[in-house]
C-alpha positions in Angstrom: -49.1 24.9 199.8 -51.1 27.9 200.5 -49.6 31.1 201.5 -50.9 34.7 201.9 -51.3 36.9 199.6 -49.3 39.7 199.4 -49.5 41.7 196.1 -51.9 42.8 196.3 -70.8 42.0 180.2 -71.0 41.0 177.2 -73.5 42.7 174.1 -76.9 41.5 174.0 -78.5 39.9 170.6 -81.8 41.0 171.7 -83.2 44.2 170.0 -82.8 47.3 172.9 -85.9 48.0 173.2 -87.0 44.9 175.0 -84.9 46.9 177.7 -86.5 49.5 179.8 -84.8 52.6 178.6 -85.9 54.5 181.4 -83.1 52.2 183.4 -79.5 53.0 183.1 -77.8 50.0 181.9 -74.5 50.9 181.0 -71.7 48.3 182.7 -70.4 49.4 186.1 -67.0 48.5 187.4 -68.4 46.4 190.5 -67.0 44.9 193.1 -68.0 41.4 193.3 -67.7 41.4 196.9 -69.8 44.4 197.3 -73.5 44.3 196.8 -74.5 46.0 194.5 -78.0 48.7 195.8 -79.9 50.3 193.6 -78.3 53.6 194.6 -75.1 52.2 193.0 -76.8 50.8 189.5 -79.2 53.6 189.1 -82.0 51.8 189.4 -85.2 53.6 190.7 -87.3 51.0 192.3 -90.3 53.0 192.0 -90.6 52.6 188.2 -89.0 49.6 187.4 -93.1 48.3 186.5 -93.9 51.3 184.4 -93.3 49.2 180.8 -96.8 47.3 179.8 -94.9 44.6 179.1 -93.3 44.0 182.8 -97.1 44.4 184.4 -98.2 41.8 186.2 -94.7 40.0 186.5 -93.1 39.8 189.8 -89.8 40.0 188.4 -89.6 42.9 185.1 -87.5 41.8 182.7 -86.5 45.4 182.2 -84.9 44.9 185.6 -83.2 41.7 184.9 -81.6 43.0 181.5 -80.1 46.2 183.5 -78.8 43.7 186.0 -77.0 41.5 183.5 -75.8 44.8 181.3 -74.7 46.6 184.6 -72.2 43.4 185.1 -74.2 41.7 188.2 -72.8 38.2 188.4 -76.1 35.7 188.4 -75.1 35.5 192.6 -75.4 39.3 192.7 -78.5 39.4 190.7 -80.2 36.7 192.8 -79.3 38.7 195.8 -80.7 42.0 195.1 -84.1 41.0 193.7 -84.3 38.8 197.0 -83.3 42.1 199.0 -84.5 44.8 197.2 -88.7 43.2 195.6 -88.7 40.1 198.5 -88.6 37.7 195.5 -87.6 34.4 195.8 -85.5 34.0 192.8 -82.6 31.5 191.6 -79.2 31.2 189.9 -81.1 28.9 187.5 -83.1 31.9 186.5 -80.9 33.9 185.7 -78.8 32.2 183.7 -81.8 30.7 181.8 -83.0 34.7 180.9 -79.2 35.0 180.0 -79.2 32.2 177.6 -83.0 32.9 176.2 -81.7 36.7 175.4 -78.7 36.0 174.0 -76.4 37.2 176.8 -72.8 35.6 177.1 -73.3 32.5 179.6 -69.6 31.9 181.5 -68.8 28.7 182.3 -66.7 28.1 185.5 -63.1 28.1 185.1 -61.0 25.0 185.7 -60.0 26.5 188.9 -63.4 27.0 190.2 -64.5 23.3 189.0 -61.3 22.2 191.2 -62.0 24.0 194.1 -65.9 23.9 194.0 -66.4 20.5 192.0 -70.0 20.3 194.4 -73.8 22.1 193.5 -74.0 24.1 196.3 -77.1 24.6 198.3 -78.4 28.4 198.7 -78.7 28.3 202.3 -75.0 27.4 201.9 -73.8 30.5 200.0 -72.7 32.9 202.6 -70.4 30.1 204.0 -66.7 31.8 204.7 -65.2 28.7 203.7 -67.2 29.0 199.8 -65.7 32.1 200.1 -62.4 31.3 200.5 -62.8 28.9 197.8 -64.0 31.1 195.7 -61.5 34.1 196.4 -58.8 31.1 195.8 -60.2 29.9 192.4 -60.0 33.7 191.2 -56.5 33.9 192.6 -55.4 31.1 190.5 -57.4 32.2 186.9 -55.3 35.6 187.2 -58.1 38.0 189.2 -56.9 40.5 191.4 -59.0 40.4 194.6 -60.4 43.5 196.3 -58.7 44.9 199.4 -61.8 43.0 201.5 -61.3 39.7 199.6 -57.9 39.4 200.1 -58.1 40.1 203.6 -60.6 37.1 203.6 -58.6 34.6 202.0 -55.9 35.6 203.8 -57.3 35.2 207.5 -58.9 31.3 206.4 -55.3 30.6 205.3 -54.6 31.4 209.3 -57.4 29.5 210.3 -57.0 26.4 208.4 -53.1 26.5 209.2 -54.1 27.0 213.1 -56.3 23.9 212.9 -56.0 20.6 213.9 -52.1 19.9 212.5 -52.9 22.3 209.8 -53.4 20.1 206.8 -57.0 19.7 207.4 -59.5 20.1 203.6 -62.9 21.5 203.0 -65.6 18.9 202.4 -68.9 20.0 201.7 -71.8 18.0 201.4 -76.0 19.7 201.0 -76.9 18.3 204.6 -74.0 19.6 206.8 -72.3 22.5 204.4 -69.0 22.8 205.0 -66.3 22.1 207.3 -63.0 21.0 207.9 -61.5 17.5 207.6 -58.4 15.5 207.8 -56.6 15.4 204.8 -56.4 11.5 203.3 -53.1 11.0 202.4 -52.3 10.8 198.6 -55.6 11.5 197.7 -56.7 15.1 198.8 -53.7 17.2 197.5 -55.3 20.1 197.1 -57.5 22.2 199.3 -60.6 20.3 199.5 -61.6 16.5 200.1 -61.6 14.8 196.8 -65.8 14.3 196.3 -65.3 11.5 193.6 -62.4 9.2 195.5 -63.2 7.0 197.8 -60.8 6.2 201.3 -59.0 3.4 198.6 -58.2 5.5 196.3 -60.9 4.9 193.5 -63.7 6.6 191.7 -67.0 7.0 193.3 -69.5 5.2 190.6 -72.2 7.9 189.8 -70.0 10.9 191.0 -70.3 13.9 188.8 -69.3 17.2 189.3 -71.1 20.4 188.4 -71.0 22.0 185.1 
């Protein structure tokens, strides 16, 4: 059962000099629920184009390594390149330049692939209830959650327990997001409706959760 709760980057491979120098990329203690600006990273947007090798890109590399270095998760890297050059970039990106360079690539923990078994949809990701999911996943790996995050997970406790009867789950699904649902006796016994069962009881054919 959920109660409140009430206690409260990795070295490169790649040679340093395919990193601007002019950029600041020593790691930051950031808070993930924070966005990051470029006030707080050090980052002068002004110059971020001024190595040959980042002209004509609309993304500089230089930028992305001082993301990754600074500790930006591939969410928060997304988000300020989307906010701060107008970009459209992706997740997929990032990790990809992670992987290509040599960076550490995390895999989701076991508590994240329980509570977040779906691939959620970027219009999605602002969702409270992803939140909650995710502030509940780091709860249960052993992270201590900022002031702001805990106050999060701890109002959608209140609001799933003053719905309905109170035992309601999270479904999600990439045409509707994600909402609340009556729990399915013996099958949901955890916080979110059980993607690969069925209303019997069995595996969904094809069902595969993200990796």
């Amino acid at each position: 059962m959920l109660s409140e709760n009430k206690h409260g980057p990795a070295s490169p491979k790649d040679s340093p000099e395919e990193a601007d120098e002019t950029i600041d990329t020593q790691p930051l203690e950031l808070d993930r629920d924070q966005a990051p600006t470029p006030q707080s990273l050090g980052i002068d947007l002004a110059h971020i184009w001024d190595s040959p090798h980042d002209s004509g890109r609309k993304v500089p590399e230089s930028l992305l390594h001082a993301l990754i270095r600074k500790g930006l998760t591939n969410k928060q890297a997304v988000d300020f390149i989307q906010t701060y050059l107008g970009v459209n970039y992706t997740g997929a990106a990032v990790h990809y330049f992670r992987r290509k360079h040599g960076y550490d690539v995390r895999s989701p923990t076991s508590a994240a692939l329980a509570l977040i078994p779906w691939k959620v949809a970027v219009e999605h990701n602002h969702d409270l209830l992803y939140h909650f999911l995710i502030h509940e996943a780091r709860l249960r790996s052993g992270t201590k959650l900022s002031k702001r995050a805990r106050y999060s997970r701890d109002a959608m406790v209140r609001r799933i327990a003053s719905t309905g009867d109170g035992t309601g789950v999270i479904h999600y699904d990439r045409s509707n997001g994600f909402r609340l649902v009556t729990r399915r006796p013996g099958i949901d016994t955890d916080l979110i409706r059980e993607p690969g069962i069925d209303d019997f009881g069995n595996p969904i054919e094809g069902w595969r959760p993200r990796s």
